[in-house]
Z-matrix of the N, CA and C atoms (Angstrom, degrees):
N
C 1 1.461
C 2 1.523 1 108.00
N 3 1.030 2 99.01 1 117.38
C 4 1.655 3 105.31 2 176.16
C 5 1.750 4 113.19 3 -61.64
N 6 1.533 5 115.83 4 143.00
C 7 1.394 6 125.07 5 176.25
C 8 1.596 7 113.16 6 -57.56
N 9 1.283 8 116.44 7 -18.53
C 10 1.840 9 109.64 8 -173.47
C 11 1.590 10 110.60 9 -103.94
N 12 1.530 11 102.10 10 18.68
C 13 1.727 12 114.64 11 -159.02
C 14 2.001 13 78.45 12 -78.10
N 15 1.589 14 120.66 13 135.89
C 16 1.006 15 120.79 14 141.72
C 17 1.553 16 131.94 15 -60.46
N 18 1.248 17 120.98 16 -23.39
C 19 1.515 18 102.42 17 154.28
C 20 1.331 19 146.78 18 -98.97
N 21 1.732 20 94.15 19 20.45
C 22 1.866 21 93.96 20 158.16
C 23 1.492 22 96.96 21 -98.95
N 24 1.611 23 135.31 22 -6.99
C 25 1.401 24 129.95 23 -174.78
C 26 1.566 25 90.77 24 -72.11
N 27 1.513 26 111.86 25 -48.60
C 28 1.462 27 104.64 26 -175.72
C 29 1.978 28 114.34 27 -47.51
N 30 1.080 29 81.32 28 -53.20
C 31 1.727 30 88.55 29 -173.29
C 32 1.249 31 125.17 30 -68.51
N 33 1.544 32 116.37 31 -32.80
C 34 1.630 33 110.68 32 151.59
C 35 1.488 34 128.41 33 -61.02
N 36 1.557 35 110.18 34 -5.16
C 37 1.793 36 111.28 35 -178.59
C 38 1.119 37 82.48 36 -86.89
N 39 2.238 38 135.20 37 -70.98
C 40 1.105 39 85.92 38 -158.08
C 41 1.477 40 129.60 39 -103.92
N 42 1.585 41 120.33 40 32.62
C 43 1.247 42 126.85 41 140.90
C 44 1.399 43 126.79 42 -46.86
N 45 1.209 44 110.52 43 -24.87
C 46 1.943 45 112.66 44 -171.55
C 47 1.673 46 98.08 45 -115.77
N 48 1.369 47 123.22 46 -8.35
C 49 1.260 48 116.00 47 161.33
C 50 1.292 49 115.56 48 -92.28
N 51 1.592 50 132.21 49 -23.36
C 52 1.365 51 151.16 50 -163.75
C 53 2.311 52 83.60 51 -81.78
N 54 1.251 53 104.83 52 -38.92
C 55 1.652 54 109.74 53 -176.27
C 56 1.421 55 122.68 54 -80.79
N 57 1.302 56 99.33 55 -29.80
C 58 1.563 57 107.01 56 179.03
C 59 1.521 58 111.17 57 -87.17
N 60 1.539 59 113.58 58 -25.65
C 61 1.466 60 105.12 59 168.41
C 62 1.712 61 125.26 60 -87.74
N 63 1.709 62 118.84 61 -0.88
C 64 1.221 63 123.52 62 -171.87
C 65 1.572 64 90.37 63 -86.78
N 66 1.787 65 116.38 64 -47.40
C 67 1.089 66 123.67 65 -159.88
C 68 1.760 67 122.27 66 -64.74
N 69 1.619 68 94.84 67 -28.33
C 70 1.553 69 103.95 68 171.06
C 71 1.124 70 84.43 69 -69.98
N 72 1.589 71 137.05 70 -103.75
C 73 1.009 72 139.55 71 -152.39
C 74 1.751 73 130.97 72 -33.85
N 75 1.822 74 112.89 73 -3.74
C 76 1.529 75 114.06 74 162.63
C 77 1.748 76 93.60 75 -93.31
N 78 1.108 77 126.41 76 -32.38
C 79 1.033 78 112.35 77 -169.89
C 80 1.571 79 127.10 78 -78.84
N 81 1.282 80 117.37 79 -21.99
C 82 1.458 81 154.57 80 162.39
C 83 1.465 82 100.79 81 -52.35
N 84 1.358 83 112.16 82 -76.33
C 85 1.460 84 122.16 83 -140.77
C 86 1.868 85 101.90 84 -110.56
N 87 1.365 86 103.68 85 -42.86
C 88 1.828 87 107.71 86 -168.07
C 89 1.877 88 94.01 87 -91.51
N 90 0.839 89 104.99 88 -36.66
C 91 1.833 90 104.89 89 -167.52
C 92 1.808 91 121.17 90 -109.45
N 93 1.053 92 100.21 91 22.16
C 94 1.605 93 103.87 92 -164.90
C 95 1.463 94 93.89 93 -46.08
N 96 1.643 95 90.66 94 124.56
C 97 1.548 96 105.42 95 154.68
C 98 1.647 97 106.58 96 73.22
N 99 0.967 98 120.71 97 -7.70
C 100 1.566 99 113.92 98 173.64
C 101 1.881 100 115.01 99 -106.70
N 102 1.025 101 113.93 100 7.32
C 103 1.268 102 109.83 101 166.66
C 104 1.732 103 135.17 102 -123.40
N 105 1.929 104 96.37 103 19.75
C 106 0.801 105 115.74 104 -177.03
C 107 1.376 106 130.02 105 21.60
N 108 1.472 107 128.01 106 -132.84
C 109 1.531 108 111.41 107 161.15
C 110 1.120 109 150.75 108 5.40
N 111 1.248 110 104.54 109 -84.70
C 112 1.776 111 141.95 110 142.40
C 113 2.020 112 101.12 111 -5.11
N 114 1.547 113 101.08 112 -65.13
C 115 1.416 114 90.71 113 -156.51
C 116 1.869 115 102.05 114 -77.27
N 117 0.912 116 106.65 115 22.32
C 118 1.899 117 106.54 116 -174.95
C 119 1.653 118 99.01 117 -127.65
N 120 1.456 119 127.04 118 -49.08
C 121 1.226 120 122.28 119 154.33
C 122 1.438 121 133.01 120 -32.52
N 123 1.473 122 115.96 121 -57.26
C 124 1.394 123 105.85 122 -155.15
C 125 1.306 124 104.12 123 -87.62
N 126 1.203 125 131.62 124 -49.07
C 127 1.597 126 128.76 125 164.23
C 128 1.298 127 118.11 126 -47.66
N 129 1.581 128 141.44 127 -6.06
C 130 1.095 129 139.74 128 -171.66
C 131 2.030 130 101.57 129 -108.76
N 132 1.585 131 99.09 130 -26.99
C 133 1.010 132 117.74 131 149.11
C 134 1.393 133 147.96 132 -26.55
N 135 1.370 134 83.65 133 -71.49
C 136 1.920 135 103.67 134 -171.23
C 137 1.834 136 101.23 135 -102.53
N 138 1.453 137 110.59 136 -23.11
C 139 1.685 138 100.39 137 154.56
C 140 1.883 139 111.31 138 -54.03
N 141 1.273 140 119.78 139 -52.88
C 142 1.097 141 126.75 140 -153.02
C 143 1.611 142 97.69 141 -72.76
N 144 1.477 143 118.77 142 -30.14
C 145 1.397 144 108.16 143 -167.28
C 146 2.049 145 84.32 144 -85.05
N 147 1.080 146 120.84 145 -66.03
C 148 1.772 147 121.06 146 163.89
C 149 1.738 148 108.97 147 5.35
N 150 1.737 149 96.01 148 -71.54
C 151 1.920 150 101.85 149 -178.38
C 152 1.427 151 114.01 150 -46.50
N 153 1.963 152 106.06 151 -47.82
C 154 1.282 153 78.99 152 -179.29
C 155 1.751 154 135.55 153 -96.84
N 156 1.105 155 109.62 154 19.02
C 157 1.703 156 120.98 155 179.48
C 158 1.636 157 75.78 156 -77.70
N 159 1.442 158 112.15 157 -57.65
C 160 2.007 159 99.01 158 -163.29
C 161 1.117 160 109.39 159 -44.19
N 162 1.311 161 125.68 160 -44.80
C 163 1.345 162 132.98 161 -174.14
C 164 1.277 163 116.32 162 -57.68
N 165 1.367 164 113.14 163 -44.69
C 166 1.690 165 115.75 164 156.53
C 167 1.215 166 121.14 165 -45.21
N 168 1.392 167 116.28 166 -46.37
C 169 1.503 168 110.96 167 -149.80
C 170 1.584 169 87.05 168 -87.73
N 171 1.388 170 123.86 169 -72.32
C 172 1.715 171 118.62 170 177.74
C 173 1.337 172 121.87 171 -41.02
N 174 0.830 173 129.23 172 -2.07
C 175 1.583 174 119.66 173 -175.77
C 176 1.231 175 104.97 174 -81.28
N 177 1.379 176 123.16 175 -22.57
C 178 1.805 177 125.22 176 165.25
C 179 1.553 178 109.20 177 -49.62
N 180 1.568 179 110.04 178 -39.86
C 181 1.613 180 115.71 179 -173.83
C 182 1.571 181 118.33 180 -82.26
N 183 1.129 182 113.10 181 -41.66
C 184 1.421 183 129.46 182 160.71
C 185 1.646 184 139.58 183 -137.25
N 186 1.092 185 152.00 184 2.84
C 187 1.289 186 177.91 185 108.87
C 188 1.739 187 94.96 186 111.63
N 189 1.219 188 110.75 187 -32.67
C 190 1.825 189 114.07 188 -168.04
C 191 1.090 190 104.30 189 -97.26
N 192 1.901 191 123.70 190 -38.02
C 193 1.132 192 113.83 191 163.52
C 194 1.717 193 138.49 192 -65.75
N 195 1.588 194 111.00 193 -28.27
C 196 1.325 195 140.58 194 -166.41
C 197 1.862 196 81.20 195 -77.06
N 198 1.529 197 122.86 196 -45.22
C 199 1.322 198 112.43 197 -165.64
C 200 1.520 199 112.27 198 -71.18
N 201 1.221 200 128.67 199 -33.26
C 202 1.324 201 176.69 200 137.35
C 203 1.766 202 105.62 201 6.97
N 204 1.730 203 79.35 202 -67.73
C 205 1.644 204 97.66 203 -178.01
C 206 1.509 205 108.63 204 -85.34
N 207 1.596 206 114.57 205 -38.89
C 208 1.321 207 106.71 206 -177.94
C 209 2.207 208 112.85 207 -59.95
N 210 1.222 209 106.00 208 -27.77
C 211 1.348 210 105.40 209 168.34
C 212 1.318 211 135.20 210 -63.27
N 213 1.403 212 92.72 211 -35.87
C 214 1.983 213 104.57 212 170.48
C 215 1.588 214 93.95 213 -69.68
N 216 1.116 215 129.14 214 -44.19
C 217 1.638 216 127.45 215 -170.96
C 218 1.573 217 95.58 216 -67.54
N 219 1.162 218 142.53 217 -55.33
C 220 1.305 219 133.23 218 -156.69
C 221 2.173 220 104.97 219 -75.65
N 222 1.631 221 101.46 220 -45.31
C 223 1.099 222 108.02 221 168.58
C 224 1.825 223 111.76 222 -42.59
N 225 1.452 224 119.65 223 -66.67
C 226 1.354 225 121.00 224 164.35
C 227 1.559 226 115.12 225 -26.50
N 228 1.461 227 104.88 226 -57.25
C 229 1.473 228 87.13 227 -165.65
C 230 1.490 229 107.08 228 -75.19
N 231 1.127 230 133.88 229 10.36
C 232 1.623 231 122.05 230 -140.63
C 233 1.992 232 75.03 231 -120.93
N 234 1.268 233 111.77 232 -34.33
C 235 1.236 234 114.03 233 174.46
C 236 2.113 235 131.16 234 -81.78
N 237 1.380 236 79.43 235 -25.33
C 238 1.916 237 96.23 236 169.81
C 239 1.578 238 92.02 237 -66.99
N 240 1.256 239 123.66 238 -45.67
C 241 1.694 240 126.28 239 -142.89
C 242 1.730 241 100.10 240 -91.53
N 243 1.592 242 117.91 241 -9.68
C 244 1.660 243 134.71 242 157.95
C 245 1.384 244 110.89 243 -90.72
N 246 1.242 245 122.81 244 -16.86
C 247 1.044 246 114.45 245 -164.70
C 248 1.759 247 132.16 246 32.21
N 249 1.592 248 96.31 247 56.99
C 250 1.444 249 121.49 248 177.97
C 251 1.380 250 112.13 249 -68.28
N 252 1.627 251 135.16 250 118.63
C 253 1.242 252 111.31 251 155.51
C 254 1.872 253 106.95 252 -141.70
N 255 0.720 254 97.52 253 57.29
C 256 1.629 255 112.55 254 176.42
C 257 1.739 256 103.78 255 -26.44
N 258 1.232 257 96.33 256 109.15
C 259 1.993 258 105.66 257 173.42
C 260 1.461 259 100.21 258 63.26
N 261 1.407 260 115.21 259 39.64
C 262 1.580 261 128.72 260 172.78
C 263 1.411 262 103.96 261 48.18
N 264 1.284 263 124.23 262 37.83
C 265 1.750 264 132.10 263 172.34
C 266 2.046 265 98.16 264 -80.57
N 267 0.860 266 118.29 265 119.69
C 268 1.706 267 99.86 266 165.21
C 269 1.530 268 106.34 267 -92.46
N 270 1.173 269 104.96 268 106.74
C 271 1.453 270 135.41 269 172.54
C 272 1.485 271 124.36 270 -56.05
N 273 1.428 272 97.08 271 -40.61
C 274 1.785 273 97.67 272 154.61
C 275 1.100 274 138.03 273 -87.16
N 276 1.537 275 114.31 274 -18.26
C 277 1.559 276 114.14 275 145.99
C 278 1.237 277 135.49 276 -28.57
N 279 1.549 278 100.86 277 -61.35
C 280 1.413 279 124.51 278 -161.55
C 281 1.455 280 106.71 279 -88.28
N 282 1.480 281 129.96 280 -13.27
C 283 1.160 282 121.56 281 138.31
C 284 1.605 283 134.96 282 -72.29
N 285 1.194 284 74.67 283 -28.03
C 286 2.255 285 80.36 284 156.17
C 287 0.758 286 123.99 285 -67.70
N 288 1.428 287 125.87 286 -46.85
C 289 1.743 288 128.44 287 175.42
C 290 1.688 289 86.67 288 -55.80
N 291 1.029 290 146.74 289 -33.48
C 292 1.425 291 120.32 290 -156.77
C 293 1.330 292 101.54 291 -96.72
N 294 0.987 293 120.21 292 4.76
C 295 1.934 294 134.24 293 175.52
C 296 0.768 295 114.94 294 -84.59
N 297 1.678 296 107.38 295 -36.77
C 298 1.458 297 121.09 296 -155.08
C 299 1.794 298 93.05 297 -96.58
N 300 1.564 299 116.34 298 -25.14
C 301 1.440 300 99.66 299 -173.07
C 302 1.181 301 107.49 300 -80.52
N 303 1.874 302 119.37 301 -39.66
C 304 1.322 303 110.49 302 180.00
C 305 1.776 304 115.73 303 -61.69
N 306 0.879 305 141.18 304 -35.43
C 307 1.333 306 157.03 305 -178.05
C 308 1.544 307 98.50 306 -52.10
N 309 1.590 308 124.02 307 -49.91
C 310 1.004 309 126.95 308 -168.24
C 311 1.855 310 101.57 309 -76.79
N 312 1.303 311 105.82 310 -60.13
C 313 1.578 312 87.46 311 165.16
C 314 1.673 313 125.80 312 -56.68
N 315 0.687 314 117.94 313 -43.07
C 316 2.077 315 115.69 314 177.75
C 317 1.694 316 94.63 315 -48.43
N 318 1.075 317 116.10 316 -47.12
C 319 1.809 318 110.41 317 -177.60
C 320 1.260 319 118.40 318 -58.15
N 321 1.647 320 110.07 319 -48.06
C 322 1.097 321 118.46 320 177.56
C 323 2.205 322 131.86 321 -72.05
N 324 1.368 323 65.37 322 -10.70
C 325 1.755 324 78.83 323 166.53
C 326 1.530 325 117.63 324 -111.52
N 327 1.427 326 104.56 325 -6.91
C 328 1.925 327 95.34 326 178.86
C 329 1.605 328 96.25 327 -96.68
N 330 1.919 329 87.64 328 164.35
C 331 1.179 330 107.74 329 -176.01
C 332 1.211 331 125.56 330 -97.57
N 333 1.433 332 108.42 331 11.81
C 334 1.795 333 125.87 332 -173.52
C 335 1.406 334 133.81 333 -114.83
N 336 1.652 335 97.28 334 0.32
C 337 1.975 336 102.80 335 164.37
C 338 1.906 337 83.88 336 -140.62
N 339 1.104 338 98.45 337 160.80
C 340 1.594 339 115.48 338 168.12
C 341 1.819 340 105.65 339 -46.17
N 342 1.429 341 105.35 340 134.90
C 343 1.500 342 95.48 341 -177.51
C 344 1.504 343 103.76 342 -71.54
N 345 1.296 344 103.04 343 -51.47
C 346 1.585 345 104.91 344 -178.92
C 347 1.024 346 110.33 345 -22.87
N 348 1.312 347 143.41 346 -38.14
C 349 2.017 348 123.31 347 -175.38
C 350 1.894 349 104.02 348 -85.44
N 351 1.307 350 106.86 349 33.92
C 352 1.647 351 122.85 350 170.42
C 353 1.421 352 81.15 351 -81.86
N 354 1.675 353 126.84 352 -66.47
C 355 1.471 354 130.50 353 -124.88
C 356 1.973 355 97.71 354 -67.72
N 357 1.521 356 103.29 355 -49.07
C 358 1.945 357 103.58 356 -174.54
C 359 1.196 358 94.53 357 -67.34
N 360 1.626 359 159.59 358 -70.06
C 361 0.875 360 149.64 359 177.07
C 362 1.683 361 114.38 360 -27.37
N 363 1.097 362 133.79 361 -87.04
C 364 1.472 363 130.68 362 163.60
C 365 1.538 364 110.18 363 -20.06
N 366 1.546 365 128.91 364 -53.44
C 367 1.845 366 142.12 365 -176.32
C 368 1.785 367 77.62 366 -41.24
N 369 2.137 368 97.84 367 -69.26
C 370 1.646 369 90.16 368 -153.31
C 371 1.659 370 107.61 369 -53.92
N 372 0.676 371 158.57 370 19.09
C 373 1.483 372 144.30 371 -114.52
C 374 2.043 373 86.13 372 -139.07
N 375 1.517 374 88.34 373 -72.25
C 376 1.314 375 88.43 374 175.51
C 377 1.526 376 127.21 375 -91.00
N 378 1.460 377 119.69 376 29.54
C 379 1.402 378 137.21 377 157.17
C 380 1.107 379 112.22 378 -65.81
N 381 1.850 380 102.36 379 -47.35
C 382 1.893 381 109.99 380 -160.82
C 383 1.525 382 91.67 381 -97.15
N 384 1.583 383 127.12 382 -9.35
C 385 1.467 384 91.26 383 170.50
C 386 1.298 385 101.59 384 -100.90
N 387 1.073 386 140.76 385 34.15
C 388 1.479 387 128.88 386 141.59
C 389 1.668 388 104.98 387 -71.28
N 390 0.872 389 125.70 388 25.22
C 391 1.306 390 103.14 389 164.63
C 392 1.759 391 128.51 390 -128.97
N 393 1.841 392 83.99 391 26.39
C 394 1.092 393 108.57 392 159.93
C 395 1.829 394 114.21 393 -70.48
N 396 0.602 395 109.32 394 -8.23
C 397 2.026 396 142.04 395 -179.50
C 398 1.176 397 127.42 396 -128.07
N 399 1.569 398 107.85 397 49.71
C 400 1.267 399 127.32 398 176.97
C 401 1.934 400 131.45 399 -31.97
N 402 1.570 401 92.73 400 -33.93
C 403 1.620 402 95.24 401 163.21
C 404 1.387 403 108.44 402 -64.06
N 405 1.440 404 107.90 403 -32.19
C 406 1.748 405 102.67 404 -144.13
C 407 2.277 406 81.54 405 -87.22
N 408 1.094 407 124.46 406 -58.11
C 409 1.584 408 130.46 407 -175.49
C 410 1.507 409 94.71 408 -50.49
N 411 1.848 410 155.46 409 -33.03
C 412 0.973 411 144.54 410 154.89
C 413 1.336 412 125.48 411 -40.12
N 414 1.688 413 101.78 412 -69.61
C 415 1.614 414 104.55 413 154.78
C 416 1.464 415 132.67 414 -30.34
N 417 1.062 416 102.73 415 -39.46
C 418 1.803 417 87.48 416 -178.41
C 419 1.701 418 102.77 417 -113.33
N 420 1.363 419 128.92 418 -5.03
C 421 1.304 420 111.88 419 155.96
C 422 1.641 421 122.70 420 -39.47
N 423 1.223 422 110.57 421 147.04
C 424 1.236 423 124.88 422 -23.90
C 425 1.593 424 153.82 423 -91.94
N 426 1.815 425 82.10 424 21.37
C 427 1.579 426 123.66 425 -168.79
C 428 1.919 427 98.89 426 -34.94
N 429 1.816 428 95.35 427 -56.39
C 430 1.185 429 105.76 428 -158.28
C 431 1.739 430 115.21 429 -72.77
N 432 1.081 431 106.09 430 -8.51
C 433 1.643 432 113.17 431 -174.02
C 434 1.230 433 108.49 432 -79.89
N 435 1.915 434 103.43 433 -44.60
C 436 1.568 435 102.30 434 -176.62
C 437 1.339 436 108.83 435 -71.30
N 438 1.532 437 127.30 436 -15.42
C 439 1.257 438 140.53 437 -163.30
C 440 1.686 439 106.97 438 -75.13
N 441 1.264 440 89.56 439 -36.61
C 442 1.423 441 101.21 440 -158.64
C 443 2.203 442 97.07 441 -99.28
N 444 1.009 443 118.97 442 -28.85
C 445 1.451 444 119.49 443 161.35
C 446 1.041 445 131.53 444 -60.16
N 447 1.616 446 117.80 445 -29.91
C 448 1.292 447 136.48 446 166.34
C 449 1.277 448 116.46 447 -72.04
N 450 1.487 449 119.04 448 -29.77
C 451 1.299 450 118.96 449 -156.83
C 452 1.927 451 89.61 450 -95.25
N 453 1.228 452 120.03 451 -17.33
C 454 1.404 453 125.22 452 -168.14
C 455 1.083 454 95.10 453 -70.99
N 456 1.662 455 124.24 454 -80.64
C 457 1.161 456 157.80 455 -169.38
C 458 1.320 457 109.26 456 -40.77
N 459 1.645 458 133.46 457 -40.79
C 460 1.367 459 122.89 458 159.33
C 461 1.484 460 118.96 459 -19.44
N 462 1.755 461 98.79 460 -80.13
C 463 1.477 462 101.35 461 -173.95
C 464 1.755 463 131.19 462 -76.99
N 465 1.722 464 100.37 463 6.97
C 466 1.607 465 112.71 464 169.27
C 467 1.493 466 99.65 465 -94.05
N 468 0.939 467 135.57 466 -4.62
C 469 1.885 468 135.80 467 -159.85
C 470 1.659 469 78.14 468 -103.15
N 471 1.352 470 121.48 469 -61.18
C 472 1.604 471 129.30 470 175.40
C 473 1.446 472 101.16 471 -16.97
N 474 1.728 473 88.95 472 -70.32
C 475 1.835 474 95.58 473 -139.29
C 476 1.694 475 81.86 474 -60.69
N 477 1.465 476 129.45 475 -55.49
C 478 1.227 477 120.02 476 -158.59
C 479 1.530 478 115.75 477 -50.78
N 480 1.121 479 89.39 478 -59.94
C 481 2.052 480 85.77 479 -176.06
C 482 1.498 481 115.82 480 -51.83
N 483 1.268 482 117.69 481 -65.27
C 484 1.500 483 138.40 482 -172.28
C 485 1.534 484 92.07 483 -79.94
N 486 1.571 485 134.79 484 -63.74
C 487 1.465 486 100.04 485 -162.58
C 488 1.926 487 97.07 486 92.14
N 489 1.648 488 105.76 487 -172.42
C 490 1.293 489 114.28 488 -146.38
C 491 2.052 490 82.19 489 -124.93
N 492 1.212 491 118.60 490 164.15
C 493 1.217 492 124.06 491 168.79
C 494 1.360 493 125.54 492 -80.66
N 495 1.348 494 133.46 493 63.21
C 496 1.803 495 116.20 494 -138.79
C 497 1.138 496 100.00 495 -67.07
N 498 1.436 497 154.43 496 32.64
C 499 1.180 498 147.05 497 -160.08
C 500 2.196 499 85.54 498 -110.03
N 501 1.658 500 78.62 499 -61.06
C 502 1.498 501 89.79 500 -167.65
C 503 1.294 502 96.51 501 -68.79
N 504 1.371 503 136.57 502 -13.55
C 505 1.891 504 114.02 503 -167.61
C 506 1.478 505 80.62 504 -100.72
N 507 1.014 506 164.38 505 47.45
C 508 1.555 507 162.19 506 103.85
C 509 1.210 508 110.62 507 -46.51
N 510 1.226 509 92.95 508 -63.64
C 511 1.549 510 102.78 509 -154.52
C 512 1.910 511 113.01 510 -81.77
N 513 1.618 512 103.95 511 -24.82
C 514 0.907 513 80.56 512 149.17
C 515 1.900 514 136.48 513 -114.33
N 516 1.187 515 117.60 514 -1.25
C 517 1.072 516 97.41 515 142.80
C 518 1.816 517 133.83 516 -46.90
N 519 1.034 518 97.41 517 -34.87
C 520 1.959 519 100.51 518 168.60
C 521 1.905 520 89.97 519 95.16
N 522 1.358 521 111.87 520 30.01
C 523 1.241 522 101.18 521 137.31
C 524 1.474 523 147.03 522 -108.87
N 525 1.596 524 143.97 523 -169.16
C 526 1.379 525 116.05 524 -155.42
C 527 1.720 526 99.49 525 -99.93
N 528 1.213 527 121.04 526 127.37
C 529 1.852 528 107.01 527 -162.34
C 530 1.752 529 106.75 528 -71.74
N 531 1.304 530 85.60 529 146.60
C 532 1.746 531 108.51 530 -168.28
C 533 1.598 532 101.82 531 -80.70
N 534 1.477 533 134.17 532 135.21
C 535 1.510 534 113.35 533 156.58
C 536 1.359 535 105.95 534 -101.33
């Protein structure tokens, strides 16, 4: 398999998103507090390498939008990793939700995974910007996190297993398809 194949780009996003969410979650839940560094690095990490395979793979669907979203995603992480939350707003959330909405449209307009995994992506989208309303994202913790992880992870479980159609991300990117 060649390195420029869009469906190992698919499968390394959600291989490195499938990593960045196990890795918060040992560091969160199995390791509190003993892996110092480590547990804020590597998930901030393997999201960031994640954004940009997406960025690969969508740019067939939109190139300005795919860039668009990958910036709200990098902004997020650049803000999880300050741990900014001015008037207890989480600021990298709420640039995720905006990752998460554009992301959800780019899916829903390409022709190379089922659009339908647009719709949980978009759900998560406006989960995490409720937390522009930090009373209101407290209140329903932690209903809304698992709500909103599940709803991510649909279309990263996608890209990983299945991957992208390279037939259709040729064609519509509007290049000539490779066998």
């Amino acid at each position: 398999m060649e390195t420029s194949s869009p469906r190992l780009w698919s499968r390394f996003a959600g291989l490195f998103y499938v990593l960045s969410v196990a890795s918060a979650v040992l560091a969160e839940f199995v390791f509190p507090h003993k892996l110092g560094t480590m547990a804020l690095i590597a998930p901030l990490a393997c999201y960031f390498l994640a954004v940009v395979f997406l960025f690969l793979v969508f740019r067939a669907v939109d190139a300005t939008l795919a860039l668009l979203a990958a910036c709200a995603q990098i902004a997020s992480l650049a803000l999880e990793g300050l741990q900014w939350q001015p008037g207890g707003v989480n600021v990298a959330m709420v640039f995720h939700g905006i990752f998460c909405l554009l992301l959800g449209d780019l899916i829903a307009r390409s022709s190379f995974i089922p659009r339908i995994l647009g719709i949980p992506i978009a759900l998560a989208s406006l989960i995490w910007l409720l937390y522009l309303s930090p009373s209101l994202a407290n209140r329903l913790a932690p209903y809304n996190t698992a709500v909103g992880l599940l709803a991510e992870a649909l279309p990263m479980l996608w890209l990983l297993i299945a991957g992208t159609n390279a037939k259709r991300w040729h064609e519509q990117a509007g290049l000539p398809t490779q066998v």
